[in-house]
Backbone bond lengths (Angstrom), bond angles and torsions (degrees), N, CA, C in turn:
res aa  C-N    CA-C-N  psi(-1)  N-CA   C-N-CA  omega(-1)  CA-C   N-CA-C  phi
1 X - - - 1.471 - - 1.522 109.92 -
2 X 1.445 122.02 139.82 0.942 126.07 -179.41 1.765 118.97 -96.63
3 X 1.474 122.60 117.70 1.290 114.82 168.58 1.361 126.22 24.23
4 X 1.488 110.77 -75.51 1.564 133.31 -160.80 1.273 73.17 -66.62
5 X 1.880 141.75 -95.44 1.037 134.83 -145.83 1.233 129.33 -55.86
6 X 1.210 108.78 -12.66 2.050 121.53 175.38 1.904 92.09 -69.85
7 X 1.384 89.67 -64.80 1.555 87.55 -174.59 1.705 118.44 -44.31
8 X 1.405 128.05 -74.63 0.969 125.73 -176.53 1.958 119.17 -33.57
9 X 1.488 95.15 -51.34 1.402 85.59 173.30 1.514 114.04 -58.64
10 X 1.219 125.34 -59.62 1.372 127.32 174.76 1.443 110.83 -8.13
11 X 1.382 96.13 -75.25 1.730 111.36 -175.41 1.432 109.39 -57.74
12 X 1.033 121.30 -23.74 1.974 116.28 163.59 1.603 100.90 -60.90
13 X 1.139 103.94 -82.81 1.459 121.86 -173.16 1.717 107.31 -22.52
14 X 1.382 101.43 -46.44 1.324 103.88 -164.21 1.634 121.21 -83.02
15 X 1.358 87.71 -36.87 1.758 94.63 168.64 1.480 124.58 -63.66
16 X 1.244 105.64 -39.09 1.773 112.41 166.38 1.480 111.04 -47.45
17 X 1.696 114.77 -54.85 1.548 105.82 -166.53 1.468 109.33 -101.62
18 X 1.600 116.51 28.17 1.406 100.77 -170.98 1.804 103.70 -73.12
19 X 1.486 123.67 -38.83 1.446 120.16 -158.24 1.854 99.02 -65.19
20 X 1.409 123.75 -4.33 1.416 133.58 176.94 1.202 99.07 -94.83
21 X 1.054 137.20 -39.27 1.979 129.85 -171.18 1.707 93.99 -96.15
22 X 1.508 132.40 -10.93 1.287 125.05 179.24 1.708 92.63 -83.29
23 X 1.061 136.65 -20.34 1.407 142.99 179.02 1.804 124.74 -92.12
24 X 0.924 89.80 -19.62 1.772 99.44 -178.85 1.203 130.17 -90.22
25 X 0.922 113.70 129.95 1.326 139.59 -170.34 1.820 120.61 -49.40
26 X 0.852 114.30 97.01 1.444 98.17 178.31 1.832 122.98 -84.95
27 X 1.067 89.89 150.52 1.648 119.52 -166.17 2.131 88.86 -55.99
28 X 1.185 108.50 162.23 1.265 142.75 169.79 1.244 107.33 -70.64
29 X 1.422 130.28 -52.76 1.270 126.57 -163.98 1.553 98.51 -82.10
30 X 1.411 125.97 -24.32 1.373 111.28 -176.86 1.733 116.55 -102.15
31 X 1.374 105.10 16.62 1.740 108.95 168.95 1.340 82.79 -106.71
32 X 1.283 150.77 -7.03 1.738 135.23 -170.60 1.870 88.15 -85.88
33 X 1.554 108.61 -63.01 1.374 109.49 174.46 1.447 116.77 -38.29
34 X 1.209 134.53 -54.23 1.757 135.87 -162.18 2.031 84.47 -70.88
35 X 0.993 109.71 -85.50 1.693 102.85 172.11 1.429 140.64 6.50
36 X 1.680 88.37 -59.52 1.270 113.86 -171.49 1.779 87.80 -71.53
37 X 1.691 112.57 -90.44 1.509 95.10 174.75 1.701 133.64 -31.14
38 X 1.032 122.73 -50.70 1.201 109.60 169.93 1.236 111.34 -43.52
39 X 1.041 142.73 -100.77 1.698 147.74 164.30 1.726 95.97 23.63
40 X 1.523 115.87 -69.47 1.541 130.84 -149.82 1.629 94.74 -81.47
41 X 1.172 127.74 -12.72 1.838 134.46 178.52 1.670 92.41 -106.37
42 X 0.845 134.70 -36.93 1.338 128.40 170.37 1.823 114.06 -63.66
43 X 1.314 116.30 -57.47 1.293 114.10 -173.58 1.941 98.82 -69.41
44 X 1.574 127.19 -13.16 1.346 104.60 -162.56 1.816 81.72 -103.91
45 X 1.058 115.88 -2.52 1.931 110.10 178.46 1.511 116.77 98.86
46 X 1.248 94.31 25.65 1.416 98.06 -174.55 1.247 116.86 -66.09
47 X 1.752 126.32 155.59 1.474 125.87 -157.59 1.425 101.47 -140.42
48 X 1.074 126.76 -39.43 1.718 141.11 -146.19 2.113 104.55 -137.48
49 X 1.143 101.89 119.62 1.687 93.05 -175.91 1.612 94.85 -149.46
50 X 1.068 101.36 115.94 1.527 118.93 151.03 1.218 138.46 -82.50
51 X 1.159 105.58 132.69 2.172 102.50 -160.97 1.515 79.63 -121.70
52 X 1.322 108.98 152.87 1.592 138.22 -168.51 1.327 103.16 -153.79
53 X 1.229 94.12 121.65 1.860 121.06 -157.88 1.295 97.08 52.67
54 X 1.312 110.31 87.17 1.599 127.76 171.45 1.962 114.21 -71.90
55 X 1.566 97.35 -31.85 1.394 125.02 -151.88 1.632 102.12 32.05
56 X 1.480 131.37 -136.85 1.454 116.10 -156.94 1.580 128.92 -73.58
57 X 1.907 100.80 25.70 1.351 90.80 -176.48 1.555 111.56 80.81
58 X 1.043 131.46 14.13 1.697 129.16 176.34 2.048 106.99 -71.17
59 X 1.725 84.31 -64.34 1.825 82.42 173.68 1.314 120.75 -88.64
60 X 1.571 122.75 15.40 1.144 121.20 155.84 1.715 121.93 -75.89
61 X 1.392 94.66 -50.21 1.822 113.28 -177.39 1.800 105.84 -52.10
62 X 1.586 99.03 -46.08 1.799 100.75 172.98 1.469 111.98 -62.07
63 X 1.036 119.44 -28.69 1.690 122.06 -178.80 1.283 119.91 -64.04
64 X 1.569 103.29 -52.07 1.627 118.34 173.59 1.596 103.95 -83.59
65 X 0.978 136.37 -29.76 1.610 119.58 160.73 1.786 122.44 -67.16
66 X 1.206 118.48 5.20 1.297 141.02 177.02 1.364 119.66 -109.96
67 X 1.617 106.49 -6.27 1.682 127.22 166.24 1.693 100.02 96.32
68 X 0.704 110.45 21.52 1.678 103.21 173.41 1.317 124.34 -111.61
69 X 1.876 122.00 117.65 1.081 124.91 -176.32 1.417 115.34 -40.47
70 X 1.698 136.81 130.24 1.051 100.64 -139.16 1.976 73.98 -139.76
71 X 1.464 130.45 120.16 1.300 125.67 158.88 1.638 115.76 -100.00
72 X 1.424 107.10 150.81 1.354 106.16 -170.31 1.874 102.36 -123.17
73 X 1.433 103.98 146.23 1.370 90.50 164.51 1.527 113.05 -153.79
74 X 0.912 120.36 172.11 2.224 123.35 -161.55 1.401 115.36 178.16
75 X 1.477 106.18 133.70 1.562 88.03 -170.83 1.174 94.54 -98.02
76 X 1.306 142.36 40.51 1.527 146.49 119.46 1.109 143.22 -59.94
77 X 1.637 129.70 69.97 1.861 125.55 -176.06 1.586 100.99 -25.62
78 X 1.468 117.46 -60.42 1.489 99.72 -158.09 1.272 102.19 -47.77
79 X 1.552 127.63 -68.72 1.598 140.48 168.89 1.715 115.45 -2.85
80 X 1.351 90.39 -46.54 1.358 98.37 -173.32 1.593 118.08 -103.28
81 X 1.277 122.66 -14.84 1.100 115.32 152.62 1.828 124.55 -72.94
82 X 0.858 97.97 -26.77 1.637 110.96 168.81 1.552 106.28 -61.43
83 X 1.112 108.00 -55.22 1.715 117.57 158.08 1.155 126.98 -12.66
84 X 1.335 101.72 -75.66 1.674 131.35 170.70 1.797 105.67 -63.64
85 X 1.157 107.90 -75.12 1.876 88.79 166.72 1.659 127.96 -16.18
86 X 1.701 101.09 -36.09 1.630 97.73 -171.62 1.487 105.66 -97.81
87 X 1.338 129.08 15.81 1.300 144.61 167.00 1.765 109.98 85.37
88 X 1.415 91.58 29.79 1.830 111.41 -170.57 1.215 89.62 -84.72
89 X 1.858 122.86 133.32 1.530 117.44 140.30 1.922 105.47 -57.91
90 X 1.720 95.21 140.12 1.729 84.45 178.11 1.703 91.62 -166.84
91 X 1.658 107.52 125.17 1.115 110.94 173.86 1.690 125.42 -112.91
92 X 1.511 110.82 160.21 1.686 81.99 161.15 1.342 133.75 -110.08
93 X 1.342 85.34 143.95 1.794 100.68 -173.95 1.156 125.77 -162.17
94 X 1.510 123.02 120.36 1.309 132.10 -173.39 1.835 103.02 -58.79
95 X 1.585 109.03 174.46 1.144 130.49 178.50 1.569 107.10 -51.70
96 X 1.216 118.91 -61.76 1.392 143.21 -165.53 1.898 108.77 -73.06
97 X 1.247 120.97 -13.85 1.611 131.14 -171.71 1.443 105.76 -130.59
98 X 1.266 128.57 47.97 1.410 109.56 -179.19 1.782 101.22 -100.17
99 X 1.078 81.93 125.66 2.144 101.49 -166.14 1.337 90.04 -79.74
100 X 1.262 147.04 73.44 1.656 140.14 128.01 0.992 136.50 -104.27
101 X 1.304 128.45 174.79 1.438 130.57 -165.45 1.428 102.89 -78.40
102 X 1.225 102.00 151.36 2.021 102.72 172.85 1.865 115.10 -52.90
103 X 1.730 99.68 150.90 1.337 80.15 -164.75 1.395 151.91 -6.98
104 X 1.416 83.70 81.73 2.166 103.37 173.37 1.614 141.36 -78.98
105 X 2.016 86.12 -26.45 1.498 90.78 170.23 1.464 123.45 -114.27
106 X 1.035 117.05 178.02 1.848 116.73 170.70 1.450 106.82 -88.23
107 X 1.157 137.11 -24.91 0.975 147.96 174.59 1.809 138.01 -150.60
108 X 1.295 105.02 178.01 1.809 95.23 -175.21 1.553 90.69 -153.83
109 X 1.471 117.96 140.85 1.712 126.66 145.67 0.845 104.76 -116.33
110 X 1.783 109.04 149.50 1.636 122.64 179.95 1.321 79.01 -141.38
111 X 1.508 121.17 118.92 1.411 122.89 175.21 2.013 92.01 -116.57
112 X 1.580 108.43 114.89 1.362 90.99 170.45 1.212 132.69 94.46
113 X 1.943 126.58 -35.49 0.988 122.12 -158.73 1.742 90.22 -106.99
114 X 1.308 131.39 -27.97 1.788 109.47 -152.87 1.696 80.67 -70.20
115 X 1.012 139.08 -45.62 2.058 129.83 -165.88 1.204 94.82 -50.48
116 X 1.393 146.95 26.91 1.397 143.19 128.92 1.835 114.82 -87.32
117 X 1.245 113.29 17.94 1.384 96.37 -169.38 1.765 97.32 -126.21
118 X 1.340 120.91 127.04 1.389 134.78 -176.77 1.600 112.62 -38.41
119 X 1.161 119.95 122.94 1.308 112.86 -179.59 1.786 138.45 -37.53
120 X 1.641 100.68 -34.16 1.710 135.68 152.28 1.307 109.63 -36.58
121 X 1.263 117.83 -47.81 1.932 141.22 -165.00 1.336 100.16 -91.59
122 X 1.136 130.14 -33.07 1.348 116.13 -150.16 1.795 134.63 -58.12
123 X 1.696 105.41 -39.94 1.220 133.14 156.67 1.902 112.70 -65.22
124 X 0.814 90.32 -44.70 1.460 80.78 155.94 1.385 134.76 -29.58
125 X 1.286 73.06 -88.05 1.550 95.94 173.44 1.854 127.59 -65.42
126 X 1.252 97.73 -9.31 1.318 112.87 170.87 1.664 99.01 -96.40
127 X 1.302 131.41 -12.78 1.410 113.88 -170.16 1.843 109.43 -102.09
128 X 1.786 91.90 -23.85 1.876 107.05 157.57 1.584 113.27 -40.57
129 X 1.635 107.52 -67.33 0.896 124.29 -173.12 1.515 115.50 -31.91
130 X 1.719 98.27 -67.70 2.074 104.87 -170.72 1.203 83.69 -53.56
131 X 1.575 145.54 -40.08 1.530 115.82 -132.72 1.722 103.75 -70.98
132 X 1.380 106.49 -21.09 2.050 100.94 -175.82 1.422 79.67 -102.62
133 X 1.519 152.27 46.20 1.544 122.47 155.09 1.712 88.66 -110.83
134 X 1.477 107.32 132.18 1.632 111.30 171.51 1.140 101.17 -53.25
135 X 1.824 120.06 164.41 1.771 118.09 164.67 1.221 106.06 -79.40
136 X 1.940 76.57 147.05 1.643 106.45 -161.95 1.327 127.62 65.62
137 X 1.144 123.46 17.78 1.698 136.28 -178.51 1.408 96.03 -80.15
138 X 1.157 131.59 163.78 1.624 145.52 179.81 1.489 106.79 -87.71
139 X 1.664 123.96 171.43 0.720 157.64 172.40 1.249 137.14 -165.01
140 X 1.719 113.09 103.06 1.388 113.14 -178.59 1.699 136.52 -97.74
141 X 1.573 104.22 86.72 1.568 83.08 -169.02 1.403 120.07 -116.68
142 X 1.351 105.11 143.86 1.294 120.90 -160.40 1.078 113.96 -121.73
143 X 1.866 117.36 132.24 1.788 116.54 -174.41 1.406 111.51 -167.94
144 X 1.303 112.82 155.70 1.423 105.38 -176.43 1.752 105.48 -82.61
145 X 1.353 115.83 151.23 1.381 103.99 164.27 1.806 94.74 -177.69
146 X 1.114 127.78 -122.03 1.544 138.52 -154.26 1.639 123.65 67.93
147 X 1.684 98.22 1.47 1.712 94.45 158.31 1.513 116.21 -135.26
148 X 0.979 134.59 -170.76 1.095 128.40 172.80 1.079 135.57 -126.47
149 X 1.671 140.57 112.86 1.109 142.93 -107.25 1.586 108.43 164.56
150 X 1.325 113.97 128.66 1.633 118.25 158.52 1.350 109.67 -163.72
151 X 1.320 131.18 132.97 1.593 172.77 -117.67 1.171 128.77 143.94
152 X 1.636 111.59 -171.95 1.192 122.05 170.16 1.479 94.96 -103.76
153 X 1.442 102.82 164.04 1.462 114.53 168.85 1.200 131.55 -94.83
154 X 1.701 124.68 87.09 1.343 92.64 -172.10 1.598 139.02 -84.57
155 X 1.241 99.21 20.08 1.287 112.11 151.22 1.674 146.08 -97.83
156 X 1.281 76.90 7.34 1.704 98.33 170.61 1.316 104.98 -59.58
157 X 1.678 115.25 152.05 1.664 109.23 -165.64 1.660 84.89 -106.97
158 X 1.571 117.06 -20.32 1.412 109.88 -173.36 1.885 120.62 -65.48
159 X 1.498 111.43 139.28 1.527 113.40 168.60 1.457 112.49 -84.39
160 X 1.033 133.73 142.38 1.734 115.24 -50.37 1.337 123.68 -54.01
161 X 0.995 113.61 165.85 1.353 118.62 -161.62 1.740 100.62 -95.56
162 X 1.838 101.23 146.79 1.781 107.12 -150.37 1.272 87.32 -91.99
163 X 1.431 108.34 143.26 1.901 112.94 133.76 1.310 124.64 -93.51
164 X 1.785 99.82 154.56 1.331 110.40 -152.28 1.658 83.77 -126.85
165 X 1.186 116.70 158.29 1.312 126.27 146.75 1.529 121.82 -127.25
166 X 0.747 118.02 106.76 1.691 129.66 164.48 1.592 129.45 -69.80
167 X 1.011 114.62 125.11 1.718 120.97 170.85 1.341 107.93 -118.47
168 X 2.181 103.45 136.00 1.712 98.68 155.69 1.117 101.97 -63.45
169 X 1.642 100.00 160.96 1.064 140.82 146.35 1.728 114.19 7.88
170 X 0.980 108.55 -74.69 1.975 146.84 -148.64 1.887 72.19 -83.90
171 X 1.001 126.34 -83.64 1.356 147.92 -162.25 1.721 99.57 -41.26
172 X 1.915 125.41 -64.93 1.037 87.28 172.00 1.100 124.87 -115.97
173 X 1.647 125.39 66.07 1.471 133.14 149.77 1.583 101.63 -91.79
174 X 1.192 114.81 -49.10 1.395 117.22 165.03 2.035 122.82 -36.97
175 X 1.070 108.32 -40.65 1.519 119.55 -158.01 1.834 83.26 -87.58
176 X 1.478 110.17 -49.12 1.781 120.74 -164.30 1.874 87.00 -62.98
177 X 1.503 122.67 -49.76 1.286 118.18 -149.18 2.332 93.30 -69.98
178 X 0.737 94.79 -23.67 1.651 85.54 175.65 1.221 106.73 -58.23
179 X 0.903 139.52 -30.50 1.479 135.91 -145.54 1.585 115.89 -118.63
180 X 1.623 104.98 -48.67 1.640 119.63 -172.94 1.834 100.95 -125.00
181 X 1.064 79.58 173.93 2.234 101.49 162.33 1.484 105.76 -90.96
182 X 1.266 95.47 114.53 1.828 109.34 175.62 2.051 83.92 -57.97
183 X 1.088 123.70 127.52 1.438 125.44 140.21 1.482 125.08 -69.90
184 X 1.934 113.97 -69.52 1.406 138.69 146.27 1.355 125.79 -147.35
185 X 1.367 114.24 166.83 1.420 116.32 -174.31 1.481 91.04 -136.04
186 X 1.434 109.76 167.12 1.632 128.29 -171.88 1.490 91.93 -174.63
187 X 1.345 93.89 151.07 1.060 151.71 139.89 1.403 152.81 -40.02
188 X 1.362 131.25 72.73 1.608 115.63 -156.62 1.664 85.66 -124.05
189 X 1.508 108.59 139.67 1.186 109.41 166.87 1.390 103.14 -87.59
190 X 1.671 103.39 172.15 1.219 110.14 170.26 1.601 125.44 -127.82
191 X 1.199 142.28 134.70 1.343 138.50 -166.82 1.218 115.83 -70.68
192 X 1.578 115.19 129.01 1.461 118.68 179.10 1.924 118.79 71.45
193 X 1.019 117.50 8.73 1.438 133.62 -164.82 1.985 110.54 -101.46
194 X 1.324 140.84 128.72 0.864 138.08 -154.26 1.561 122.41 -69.33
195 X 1.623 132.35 139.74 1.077 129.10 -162.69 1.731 136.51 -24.34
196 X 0.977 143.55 67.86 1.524 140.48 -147.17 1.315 113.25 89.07
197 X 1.115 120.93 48.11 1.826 138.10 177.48 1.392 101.51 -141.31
198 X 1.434 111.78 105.79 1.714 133.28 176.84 1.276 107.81 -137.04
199 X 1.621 105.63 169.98 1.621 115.71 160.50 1.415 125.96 -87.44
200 X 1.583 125.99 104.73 1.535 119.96 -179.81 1.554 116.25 -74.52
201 X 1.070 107.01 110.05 1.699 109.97 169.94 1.489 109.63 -102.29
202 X 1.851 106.06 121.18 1.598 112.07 -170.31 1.796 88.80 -126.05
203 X 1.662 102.66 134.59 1.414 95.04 159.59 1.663 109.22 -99.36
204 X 1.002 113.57 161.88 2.039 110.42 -167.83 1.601 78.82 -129.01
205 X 1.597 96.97 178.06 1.471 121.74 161.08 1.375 98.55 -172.92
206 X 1.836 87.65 140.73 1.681 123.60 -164.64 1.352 99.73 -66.20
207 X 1.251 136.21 119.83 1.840 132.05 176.99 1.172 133.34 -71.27
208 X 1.768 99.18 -30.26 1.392 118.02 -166.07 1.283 126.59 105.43
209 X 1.730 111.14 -39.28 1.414 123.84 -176.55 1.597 113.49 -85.90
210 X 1.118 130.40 -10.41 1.559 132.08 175.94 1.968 107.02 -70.48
């Protein structure tokens, strides 16, 4: 599958179940994560944060109710009109097209969404990213992976059904270290989930030199 076609399906998939992910509940371990970054953009003075794959604006709306200029983006309209409902600026835009000015923000979270992007893409799209984080601005990205793997799912319950790409461990500190400053990475297991299949949480920082 090519890029363009991962995406487009995506944005089907996603618009169907957004008024269900605008309702759901999020897990414990991933308000400890938003926290934790917040805390680390707070102590460096952070002002301006862009979230990429926002989906309905949930950990965007907590960001900007926490005082932080807060941009949203998804290559889901519904996603992003839901966005805008929560009084979020929020546009659409895939990983690979984000229309801003050269380093604009102090920071970025991607909780979840780049493990949609083809392994081929991936630096890419990680090198889009630094280009709007000012130097030395943060970066939080967060995803499940510890094996290595990319397809469709056919057990995905979503129409159409998503691709994921997964990296070990080793693989994407390696892929992140081209691009940014490893700060730290961790580790969260996950319950009931298959042998060496977790959530990697890496904080990065923008260098300047990419």
């Amino acid at each position: 599958m090519t890029y363009e076609s991962i995406i487009a399906e995506l944005r089907q998939a996603y618009d169907k179940d957004a008024p269900r992910r605008d309702t759901a509940e999020i897990e414990p371990w991933k308000v400890e994560e938003r926290d934790r970054f917040l805390a680390l953009m707070r102590a460096e003075g952070s002002e301006t944060l862009l979230e990429v794959g926002s989906g309905p604006g949930v950990h965007g709306r907590f960001f900007q109710d926490e005082g932080l200029n807060v941009t949203c983006t998804d290559l889901s309209p519904e996603h992003v009109r839901l966005c805008r409902e929560k009084g979020l600026k929020a546009e659409v835009m895939d990983f690979l097209s984000l229309d801003f000015g050269s380093r604009t923000f102090d920071a970025v979270f991607a909780l979840n969404c780049l493990l949609h992007v083809p392994h081929a893409d991936f630096v890419a799209a990680l090198m889009k990213i630094h280009s709007v984080i000012k130097p030395g601005g943060l970066f939080y990205l967060g995803q499940y992976g510890g094996i290595n793997s990319e397809a469709v799912s056919a057990s995905d319950s979503y129409e159409p059904k998503r691709f994921f790409a997964f990296f070990t461990d080793d693989e994407l500190c390696r892929q992140a270290a081209e691009v940014f400053e490893l700060v730290d990475f961790r580790v969260i297991d996950l319950e009931g989930e298959r042998p060496g299949f977790h959530f990697q949480a890496m904080t990065l920082r923008a260098d300047g030199l990419v």
